[in-house]
Each structure stands twice: as C-alpha cells, then as structure tokens.
HTML snippet that shows the backbone in 3Dmol.js (N, CA, C, O; Angstrom):
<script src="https://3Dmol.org/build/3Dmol-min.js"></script>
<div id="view" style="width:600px;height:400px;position:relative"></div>
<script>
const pdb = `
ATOM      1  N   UNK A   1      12.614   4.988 -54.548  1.00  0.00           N
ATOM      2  CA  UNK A   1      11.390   4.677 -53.849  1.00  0.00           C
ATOM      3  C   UNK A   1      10.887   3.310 -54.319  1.00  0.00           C
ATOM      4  O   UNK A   1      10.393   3.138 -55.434  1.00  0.00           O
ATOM      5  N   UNK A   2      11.046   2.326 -53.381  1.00  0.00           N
ATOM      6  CA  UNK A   2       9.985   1.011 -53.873  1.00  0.00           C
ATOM      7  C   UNK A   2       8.423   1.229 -53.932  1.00  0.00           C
ATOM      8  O   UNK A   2       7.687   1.993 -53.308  1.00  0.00           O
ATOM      9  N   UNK A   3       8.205   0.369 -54.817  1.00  0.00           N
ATOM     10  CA  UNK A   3       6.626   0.480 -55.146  1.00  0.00           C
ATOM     11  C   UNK A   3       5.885  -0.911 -54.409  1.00  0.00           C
ATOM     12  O   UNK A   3       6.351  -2.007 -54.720  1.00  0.00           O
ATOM     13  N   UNK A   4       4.951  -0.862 -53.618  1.00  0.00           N
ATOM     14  CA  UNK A   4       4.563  -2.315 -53.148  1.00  0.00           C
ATOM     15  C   UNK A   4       3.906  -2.927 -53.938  1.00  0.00           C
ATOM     16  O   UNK A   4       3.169  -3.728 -53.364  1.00  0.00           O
ATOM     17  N   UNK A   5       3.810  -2.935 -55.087  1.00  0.00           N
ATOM     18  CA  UNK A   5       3.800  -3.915 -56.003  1.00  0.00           C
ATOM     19  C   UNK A   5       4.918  -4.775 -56.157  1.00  0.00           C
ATOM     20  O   UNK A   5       4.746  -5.980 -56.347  1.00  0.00           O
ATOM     21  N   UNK A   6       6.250  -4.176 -56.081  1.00  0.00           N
ATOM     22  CA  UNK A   6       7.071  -4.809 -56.703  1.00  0.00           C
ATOM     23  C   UNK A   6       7.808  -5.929 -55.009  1.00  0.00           C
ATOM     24  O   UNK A   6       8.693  -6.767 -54.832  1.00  0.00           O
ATOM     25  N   UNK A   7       6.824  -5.268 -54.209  1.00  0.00           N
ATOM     26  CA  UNK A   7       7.408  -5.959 -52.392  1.00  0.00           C
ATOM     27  C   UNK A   7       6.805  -7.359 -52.535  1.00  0.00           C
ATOM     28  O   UNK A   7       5.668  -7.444 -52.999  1.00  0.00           O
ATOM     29  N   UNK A   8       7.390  -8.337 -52.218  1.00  0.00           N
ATOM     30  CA  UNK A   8       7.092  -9.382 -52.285  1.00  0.00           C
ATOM     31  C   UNK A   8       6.041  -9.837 -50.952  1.00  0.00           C
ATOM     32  O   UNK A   8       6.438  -9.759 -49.790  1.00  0.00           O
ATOM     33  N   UNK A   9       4.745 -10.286 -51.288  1.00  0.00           N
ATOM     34  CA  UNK A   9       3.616 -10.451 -49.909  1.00  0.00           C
ATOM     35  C   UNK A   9       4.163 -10.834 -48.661  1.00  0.00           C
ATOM     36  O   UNK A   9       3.916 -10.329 -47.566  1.00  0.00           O
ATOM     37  N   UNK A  10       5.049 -11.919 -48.963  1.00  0.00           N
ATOM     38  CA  UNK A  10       5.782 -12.494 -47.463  1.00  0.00           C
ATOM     39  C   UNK A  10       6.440 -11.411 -46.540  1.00  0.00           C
ATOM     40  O   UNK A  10       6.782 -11.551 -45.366  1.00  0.00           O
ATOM     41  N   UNK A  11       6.554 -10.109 -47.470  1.00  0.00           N
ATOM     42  CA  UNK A  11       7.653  -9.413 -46.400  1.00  0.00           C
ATOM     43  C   UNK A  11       6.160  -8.096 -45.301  1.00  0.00           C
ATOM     44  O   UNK A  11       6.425  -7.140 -44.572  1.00  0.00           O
ATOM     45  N   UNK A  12       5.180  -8.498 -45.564  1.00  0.00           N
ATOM     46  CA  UNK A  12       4.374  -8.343 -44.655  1.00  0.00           C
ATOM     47  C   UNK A  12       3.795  -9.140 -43.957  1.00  0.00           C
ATOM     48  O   UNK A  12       2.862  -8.604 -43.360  1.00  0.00           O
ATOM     49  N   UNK A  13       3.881  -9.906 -43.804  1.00  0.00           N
ATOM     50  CA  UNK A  13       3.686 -11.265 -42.827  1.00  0.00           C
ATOM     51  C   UNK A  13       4.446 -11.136 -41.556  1.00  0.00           C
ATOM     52  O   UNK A  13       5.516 -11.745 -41.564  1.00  0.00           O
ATOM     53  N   UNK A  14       4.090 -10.348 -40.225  1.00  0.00           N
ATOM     54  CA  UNK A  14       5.018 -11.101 -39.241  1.00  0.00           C
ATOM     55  C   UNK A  14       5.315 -12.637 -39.046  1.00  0.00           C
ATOM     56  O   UNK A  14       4.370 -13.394 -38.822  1.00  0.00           O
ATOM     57  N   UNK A  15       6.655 -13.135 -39.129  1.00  0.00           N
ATOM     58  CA  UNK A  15       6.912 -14.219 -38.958  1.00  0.00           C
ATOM     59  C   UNK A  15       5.799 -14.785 -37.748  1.00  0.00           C
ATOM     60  O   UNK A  15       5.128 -13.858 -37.295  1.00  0.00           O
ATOM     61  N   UNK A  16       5.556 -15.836 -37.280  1.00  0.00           N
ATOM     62  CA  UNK A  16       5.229 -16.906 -35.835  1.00  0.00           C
ATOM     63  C   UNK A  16       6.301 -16.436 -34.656  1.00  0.00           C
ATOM     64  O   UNK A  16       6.166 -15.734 -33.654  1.00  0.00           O
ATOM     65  N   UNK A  17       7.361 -17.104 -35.201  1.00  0.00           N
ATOM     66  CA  UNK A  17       8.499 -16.973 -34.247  1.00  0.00           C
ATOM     67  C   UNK A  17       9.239 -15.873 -33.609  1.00  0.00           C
ATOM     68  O   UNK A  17       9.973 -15.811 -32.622  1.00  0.00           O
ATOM     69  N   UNK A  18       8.692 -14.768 -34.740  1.00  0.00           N
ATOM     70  CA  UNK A  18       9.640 -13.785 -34.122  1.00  0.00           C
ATOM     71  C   UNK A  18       9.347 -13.352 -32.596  1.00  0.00           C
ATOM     72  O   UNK A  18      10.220 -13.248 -31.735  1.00  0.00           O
ATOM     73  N   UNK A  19       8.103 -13.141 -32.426  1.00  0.00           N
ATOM     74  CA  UNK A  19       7.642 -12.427 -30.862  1.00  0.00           C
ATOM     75  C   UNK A  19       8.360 -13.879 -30.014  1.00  0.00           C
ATOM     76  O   UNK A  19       9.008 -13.685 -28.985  1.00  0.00           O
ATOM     77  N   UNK A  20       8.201 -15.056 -30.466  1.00  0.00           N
ATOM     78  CA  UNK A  20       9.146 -16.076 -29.381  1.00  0.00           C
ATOM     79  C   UNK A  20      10.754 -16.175 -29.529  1.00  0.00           C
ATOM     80  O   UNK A  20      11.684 -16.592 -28.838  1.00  0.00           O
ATOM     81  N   UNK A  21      10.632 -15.737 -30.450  1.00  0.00           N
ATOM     82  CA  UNK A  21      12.274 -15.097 -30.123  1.00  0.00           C
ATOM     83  C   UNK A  21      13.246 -14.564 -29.815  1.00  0.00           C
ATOM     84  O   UNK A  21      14.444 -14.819 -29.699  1.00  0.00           O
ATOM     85  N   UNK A  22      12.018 -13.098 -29.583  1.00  0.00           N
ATOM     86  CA  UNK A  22      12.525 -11.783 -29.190  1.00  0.00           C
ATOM     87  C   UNK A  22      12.862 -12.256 -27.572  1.00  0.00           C
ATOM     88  O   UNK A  22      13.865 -12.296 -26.860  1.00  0.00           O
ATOM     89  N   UNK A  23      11.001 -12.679 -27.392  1.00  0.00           N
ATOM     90  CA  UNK A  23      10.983 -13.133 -26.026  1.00  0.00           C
ATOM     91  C   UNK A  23      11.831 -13.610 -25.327  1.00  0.00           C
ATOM     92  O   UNK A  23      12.187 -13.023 -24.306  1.00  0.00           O
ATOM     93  N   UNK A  24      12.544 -15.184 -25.827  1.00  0.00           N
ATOM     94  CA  UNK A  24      13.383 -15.492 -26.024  1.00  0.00           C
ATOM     95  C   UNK A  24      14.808 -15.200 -25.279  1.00  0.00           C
ATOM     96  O   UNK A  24      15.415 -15.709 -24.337  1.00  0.00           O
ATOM     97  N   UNK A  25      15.097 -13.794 -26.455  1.00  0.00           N
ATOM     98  CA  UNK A  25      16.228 -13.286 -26.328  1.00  0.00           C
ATOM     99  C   UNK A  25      16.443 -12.490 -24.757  1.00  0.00           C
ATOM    100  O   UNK A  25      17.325 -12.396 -23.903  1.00  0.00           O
ATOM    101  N   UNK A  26      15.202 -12.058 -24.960  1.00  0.00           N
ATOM    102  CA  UNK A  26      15.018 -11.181 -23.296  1.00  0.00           C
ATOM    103  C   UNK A  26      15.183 -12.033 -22.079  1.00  0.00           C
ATOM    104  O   UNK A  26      15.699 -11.491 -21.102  1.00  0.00           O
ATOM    105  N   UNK A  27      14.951 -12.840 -22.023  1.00  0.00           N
ATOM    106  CA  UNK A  27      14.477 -13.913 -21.277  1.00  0.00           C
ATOM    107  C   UNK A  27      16.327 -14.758 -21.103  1.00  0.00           C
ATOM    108  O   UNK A  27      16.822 -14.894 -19.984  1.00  0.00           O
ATOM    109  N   UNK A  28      16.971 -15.150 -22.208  1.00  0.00           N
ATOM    110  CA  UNK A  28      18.087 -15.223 -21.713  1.00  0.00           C
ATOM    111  C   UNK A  28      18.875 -14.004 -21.755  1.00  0.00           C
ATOM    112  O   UNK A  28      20.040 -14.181 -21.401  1.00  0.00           O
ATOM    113  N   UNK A  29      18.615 -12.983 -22.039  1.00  0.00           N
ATOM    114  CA  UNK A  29      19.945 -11.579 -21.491  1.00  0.00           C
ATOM    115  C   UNK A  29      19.747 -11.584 -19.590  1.00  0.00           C
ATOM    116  O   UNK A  29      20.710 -11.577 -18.822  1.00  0.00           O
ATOM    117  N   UNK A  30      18.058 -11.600 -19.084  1.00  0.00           N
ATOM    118  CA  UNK A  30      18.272 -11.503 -17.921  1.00  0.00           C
ATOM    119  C   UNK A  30      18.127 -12.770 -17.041  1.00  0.00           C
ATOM    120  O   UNK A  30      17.705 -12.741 -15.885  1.00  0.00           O
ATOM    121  N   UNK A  31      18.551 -13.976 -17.758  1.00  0.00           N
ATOM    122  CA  UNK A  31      19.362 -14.790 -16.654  1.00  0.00           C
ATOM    123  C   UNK A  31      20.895 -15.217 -16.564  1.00  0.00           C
ATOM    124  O   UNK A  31      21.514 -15.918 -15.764  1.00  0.00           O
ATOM    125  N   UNK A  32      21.315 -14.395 -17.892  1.00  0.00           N
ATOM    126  CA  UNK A  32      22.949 -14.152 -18.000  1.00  0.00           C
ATOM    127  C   UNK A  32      22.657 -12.898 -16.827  1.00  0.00           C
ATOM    128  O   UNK A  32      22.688 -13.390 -15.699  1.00  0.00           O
ATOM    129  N   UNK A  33      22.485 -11.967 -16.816  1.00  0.00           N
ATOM    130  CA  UNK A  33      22.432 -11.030 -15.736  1.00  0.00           C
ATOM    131  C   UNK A  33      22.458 -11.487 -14.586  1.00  0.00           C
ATOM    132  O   UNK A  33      23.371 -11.175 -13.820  1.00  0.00           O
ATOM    133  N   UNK A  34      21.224 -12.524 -14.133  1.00  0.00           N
ATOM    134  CA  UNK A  34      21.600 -13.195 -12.748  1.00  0.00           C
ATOM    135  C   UNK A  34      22.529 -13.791 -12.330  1.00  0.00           C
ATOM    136  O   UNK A  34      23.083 -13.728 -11.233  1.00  0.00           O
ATOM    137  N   UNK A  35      22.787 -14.576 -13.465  1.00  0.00           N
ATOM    138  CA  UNK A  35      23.710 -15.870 -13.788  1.00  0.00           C
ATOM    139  C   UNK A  35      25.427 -14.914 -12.704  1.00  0.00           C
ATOM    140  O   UNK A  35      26.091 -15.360 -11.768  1.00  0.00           O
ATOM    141  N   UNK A  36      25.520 -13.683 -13.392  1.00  0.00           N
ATOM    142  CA  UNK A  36      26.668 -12.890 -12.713  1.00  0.00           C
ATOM    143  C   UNK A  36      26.778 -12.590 -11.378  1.00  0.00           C
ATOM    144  O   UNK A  36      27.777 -12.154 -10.805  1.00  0.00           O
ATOM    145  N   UNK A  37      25.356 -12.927 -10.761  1.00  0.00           N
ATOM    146  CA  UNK A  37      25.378 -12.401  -9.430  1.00  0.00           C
ATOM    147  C   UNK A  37      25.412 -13.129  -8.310  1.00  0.00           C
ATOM    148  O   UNK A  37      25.470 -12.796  -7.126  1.00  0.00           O
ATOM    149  N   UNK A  38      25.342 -14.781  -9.155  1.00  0.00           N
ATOM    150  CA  UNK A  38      25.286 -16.001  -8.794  1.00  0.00           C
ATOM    151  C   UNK A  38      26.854 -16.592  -8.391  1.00  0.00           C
ATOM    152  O   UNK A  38      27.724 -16.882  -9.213  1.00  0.00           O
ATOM    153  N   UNK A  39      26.988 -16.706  -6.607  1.00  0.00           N
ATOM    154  CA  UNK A  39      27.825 -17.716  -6.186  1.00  0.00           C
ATOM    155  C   UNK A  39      28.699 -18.816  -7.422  1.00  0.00           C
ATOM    156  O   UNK A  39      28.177 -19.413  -8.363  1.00  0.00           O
ATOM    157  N   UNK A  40      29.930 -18.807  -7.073  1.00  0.00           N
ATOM    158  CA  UNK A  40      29.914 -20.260  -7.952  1.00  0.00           C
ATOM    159  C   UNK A  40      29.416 -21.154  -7.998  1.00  0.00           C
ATOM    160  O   UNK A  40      28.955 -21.657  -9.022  1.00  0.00           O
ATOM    161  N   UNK A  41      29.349 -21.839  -6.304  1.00  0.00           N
ATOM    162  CA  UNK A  41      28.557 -22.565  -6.101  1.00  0.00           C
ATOM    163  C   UNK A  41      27.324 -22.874  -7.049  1.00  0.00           C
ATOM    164  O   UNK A  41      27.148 -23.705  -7.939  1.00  0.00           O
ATOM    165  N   UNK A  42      26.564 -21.898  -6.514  1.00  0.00           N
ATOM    166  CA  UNK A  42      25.122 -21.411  -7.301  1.00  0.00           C
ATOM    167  C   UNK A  42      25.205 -21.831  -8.752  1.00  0.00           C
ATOM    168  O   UNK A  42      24.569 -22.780  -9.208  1.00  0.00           O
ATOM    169  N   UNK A  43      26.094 -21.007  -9.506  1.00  0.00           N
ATOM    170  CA  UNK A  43      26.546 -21.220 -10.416  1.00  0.00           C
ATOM    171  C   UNK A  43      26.719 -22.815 -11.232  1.00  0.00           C
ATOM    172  O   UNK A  43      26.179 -23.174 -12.278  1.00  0.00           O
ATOM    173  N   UNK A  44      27.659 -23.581 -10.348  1.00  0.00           N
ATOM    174  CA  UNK A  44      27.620 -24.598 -10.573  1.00  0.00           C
ATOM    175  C   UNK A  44      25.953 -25.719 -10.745  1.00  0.00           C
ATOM    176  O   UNK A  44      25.537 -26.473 -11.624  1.00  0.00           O
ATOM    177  N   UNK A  45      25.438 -25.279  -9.414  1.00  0.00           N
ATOM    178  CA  UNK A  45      24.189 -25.985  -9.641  1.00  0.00           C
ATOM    179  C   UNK A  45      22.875 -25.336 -10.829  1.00  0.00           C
ATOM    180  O   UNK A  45      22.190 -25.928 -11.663  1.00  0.00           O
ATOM    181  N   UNK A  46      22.928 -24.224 -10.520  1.00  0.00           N
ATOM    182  CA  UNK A  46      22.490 -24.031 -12.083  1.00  0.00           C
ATOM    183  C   UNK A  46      22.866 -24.728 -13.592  1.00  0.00           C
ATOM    184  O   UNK A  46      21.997 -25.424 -14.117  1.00  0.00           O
ATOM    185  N   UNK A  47      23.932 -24.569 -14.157  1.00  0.00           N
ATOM    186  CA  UNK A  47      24.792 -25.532 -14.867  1.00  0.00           C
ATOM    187  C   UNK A  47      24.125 -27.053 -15.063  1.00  0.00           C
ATOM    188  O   UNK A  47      23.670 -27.654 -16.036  1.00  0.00           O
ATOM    189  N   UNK A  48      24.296 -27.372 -13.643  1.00  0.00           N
ATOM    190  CA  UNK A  48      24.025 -29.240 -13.977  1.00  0.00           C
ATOM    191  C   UNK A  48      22.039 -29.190 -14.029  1.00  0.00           C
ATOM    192  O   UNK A  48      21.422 -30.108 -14.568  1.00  0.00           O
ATOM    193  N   UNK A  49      21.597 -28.453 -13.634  1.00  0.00           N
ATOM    194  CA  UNK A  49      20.540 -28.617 -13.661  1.00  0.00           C
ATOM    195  C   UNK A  49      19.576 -27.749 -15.018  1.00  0.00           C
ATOM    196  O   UNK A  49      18.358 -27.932 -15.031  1.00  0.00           O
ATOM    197  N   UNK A  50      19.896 -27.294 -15.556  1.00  0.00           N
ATOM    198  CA  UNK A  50      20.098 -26.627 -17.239  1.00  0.00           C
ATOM    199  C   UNK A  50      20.660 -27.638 -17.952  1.00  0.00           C
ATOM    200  O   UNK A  50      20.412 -27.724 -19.155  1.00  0.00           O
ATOM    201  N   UNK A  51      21.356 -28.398 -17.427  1.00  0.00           N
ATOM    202  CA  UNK A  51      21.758 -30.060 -18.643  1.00  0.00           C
ATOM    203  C   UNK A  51      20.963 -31.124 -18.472  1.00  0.00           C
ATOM    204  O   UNK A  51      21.070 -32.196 -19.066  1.00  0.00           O
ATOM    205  N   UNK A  52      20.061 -30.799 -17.557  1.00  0.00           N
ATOM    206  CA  UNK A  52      19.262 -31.883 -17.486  1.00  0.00           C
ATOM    207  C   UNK A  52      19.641 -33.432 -16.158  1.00  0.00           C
ATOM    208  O   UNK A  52      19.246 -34.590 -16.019  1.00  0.00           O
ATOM    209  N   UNK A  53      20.719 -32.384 -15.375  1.00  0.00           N
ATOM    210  CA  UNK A  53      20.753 -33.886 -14.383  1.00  0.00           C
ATOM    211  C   UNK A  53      19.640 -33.709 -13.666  1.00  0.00           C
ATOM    212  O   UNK A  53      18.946 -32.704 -13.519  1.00  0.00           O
ATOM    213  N   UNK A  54      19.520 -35.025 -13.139  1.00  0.00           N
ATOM    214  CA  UNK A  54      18.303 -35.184 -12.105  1.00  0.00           C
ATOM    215  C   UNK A  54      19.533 -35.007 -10.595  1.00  0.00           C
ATOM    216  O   UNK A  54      20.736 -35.090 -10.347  1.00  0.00           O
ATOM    217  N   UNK A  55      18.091 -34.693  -9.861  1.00  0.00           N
ATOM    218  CA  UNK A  55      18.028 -34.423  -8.396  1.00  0.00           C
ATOM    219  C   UNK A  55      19.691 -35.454  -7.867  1.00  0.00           C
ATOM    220  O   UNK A  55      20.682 -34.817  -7.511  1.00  0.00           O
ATOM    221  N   UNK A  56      19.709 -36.530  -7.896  1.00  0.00           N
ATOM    222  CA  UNK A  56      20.547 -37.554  -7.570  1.00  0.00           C
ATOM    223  C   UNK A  56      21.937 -37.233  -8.585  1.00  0.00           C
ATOM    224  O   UNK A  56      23.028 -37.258  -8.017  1.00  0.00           O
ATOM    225  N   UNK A  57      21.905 -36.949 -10.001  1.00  0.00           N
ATOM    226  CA  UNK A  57      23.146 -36.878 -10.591  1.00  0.00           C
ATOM    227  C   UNK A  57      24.286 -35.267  -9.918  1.00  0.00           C
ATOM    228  O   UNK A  57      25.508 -35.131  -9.865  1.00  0.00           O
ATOM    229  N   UNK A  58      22.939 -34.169  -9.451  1.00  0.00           N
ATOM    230  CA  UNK A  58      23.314 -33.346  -8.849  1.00  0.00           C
ATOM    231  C   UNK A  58      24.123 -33.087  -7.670  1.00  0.00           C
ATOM    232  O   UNK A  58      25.058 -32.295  -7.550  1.00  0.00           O
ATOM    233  N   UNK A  59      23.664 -33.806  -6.900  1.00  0.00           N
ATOM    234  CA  UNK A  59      23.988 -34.142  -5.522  1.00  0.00           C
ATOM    235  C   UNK A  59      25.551 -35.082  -5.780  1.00  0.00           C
ATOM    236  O   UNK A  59      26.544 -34.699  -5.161  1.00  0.00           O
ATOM    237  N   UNK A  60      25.655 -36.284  -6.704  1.00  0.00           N
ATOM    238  CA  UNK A  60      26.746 -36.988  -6.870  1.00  0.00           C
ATOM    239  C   UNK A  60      28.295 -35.810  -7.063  1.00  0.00           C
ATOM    240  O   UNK A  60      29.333 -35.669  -6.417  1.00  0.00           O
ATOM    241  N   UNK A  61      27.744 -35.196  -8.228  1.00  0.00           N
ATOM    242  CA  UNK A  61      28.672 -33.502  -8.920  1.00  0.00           C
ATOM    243  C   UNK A  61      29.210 -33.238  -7.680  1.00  0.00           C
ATOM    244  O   UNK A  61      30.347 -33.547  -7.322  1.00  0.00           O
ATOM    245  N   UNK A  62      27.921 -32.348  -6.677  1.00  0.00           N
ATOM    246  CA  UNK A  62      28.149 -31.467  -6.413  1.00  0.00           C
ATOM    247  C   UNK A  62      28.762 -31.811  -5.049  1.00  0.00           C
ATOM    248  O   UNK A  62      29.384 -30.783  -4.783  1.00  0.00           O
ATOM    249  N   UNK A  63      28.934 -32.618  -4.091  1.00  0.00           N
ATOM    250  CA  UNK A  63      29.381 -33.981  -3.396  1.00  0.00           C
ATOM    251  C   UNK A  63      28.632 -33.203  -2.554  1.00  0.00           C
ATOM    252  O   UNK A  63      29.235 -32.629  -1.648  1.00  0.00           O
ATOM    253  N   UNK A  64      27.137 -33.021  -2.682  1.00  0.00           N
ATOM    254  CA  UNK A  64      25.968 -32.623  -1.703  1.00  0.00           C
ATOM    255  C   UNK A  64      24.528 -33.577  -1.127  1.00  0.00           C
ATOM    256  O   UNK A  64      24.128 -34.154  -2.138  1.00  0.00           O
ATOM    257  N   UNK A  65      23.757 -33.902  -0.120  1.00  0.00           N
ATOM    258  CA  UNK A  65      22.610 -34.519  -0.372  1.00  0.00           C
ATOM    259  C   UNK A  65      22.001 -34.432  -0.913  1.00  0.00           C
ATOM    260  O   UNK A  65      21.885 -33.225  -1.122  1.00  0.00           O
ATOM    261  N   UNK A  66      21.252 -35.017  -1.516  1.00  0.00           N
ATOM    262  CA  UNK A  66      19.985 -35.481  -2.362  1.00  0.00           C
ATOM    263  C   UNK A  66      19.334 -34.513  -1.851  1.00  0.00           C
ATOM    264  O   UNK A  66      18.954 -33.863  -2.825  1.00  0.00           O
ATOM    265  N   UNK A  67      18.872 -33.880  -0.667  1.00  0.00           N
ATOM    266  CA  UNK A  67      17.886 -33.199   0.513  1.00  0.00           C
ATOM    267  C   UNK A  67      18.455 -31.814   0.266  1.00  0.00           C
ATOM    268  O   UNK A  67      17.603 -30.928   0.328  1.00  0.00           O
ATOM    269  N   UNK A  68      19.752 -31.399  -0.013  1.00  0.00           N
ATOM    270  CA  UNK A  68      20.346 -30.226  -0.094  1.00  0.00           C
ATOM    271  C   UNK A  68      19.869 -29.956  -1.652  1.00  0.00           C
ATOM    272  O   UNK A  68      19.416 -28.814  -1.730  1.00  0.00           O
ATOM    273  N   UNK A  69      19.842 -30.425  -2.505  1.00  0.00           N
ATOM    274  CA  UNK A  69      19.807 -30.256  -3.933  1.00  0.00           C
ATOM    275  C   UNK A  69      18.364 -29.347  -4.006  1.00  0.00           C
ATOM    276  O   UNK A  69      18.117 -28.290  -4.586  1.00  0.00           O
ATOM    277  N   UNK A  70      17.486 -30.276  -3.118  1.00  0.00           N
ATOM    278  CA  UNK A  70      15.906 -29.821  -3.215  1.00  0.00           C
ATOM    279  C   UNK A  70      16.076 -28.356  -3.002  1.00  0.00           C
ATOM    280  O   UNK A  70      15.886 -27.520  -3.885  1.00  0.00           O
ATOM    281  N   UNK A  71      16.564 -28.008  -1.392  1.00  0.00           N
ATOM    282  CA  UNK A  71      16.660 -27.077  -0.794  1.00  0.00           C
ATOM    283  C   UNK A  71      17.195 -25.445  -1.653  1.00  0.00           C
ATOM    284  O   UNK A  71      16.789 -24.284  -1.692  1.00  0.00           O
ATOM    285  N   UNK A  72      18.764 -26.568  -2.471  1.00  0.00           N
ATOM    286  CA  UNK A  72      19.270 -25.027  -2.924  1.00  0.00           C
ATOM    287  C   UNK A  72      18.703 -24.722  -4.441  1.00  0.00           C
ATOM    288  O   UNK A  72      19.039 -23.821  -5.210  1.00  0.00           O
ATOM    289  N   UNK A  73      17.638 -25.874  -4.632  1.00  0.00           N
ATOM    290  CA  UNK A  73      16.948 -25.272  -6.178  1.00  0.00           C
ATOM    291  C   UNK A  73      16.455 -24.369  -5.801  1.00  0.00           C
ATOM    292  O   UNK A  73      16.926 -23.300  -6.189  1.00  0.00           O
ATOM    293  N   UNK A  74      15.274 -24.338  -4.866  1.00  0.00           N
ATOM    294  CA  UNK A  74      14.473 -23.867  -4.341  1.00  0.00           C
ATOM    295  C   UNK A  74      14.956 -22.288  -4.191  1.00  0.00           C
ATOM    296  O   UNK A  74      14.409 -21.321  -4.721  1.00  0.00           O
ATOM    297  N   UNK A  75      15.837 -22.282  -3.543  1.00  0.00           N
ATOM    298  CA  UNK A  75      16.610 -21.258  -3.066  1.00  0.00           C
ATOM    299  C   UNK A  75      16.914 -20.233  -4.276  1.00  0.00           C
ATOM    300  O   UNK A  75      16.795 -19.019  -4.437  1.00  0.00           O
ATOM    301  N   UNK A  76      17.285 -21.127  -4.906  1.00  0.00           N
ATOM    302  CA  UNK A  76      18.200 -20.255  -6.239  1.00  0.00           C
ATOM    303  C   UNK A  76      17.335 -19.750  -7.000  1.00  0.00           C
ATOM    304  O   UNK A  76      17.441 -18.551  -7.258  1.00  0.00           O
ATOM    305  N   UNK A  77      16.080 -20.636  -7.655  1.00  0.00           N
ATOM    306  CA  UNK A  77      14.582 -19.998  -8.226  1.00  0.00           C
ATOM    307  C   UNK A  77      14.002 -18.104  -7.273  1.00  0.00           C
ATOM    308  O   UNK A  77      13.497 -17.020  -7.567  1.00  0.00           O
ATOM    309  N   UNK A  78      14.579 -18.888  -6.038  1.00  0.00           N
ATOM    310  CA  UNK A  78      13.803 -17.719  -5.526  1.00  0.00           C
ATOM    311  C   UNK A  78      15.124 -16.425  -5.889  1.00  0.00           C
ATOM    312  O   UNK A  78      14.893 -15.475  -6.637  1.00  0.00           O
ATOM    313  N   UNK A  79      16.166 -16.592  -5.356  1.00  0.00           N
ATOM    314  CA  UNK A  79      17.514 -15.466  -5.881  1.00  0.00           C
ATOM    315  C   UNK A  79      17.349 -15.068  -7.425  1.00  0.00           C
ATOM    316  O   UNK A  79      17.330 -13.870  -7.707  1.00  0.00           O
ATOM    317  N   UNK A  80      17.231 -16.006  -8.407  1.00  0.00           N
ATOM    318  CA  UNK A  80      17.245 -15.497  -9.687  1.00  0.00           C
ATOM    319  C   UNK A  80      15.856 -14.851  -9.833  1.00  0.00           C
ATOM    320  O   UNK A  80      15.839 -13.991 -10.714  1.00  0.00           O
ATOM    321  N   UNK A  81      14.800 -15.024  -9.257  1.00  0.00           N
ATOM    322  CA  UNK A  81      13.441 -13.767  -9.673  1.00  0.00           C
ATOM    323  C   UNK A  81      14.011 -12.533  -9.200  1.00  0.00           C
ATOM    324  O   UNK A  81      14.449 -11.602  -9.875  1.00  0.00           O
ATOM    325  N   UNK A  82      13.926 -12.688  -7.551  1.00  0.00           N
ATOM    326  CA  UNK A  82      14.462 -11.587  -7.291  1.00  0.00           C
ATOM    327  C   UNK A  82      15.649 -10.361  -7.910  1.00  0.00           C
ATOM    328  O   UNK A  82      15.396  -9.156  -7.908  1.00  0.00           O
ATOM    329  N   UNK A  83      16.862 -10.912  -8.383  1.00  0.00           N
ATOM    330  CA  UNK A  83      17.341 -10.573  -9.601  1.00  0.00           C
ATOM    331  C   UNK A  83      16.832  -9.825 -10.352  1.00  0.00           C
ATOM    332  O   UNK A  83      16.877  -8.603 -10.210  1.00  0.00           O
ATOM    333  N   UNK A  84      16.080 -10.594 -11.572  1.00  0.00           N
ATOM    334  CA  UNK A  84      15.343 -10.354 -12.686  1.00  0.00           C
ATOM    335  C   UNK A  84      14.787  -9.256 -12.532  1.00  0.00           C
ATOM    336  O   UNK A  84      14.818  -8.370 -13.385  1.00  0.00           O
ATOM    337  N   UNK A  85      14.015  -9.134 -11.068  1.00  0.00           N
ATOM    338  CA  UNK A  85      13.298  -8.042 -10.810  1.00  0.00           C
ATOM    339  C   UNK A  85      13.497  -6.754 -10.654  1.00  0.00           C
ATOM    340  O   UNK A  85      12.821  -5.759 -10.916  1.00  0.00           O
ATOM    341  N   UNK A  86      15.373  -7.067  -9.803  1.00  0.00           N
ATOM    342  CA  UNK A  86      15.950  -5.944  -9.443  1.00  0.00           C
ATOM    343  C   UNK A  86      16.130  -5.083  -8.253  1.00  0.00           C
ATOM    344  O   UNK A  86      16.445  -3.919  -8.008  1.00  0.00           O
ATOM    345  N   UNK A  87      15.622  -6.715  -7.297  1.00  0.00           N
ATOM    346  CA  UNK A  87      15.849  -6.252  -5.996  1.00  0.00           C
ATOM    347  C   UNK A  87      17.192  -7.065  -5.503  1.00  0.00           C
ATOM    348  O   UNK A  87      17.652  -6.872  -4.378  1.00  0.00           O
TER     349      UNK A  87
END
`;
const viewer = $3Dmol.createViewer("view");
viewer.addModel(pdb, "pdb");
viewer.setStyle({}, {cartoon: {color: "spectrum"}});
viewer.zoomTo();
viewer.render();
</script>
C-alpha cells in the first residue's frame, strides 16, 4: 500500500495537455476513419492540402482548375463531417 506522503505532489496535477491530447487523439482516429471512405482522388487532395499547398500549388498536382480546387475543398469538408458523424 503507498502512503501519499511518500506520492510525489506532481502526480496529482492533471497535466495542461493531456485533455488536448486526448482530444487530439480523437480527433485524428476519426479523420483516419474518413480518410478510408475517401475517393483517391479525394484522398489525394486532402494530402496536398494538409501540407500546406495553396489553392494554385493544388490545382498544378492535381492537373485541375484553380475554380475546381475551391469547389472540391468545399465538397470534401462537407463529406468528411458527414462521416465523422456517421451518416
């Protein structure tokens, strides 16, 4: 049996981070979940746009318009809630 005397104070402290981590963790298990239900296509533009290309580096990749890029973000935001949600 430990005695909490001998527990060191820090180990009652919830960390800061942990609840943003957990969060976190939840948060990417269910867009790996979507991520599976996702076209390659889809797939693909997710990808470049998670690395940070802009609108124009997207479109170059993906040999799509500039005007299509808008369209299938749009699109895909709306497919991955829906997802998430479980419809």
């Amino acid at each position: 049996m430990v005695n909490l005397k001998d527990t060191p104070p820090e180990s009652f402290i919830i960390q800061p981070d942990h609840e943003e981590r957990l969060f976190s963790r939840e948060l990417w298990e269910k867009l790996l979940e979507a991520f599976s239900h996702l076209t390659e296509h889809e797939q693909k533009l997710l990808c470049l746009w998670l690395q940070g290309f802009s609108t124009e580096g997207v479109a170059k990749e993906m040999g799509i318009k500039k005007e299509s890029v808008y369209r299938e973000k749009s699109a895909l935001k709306k497919k991955i809630q829906r997802i998430s949600r479980g419809k």
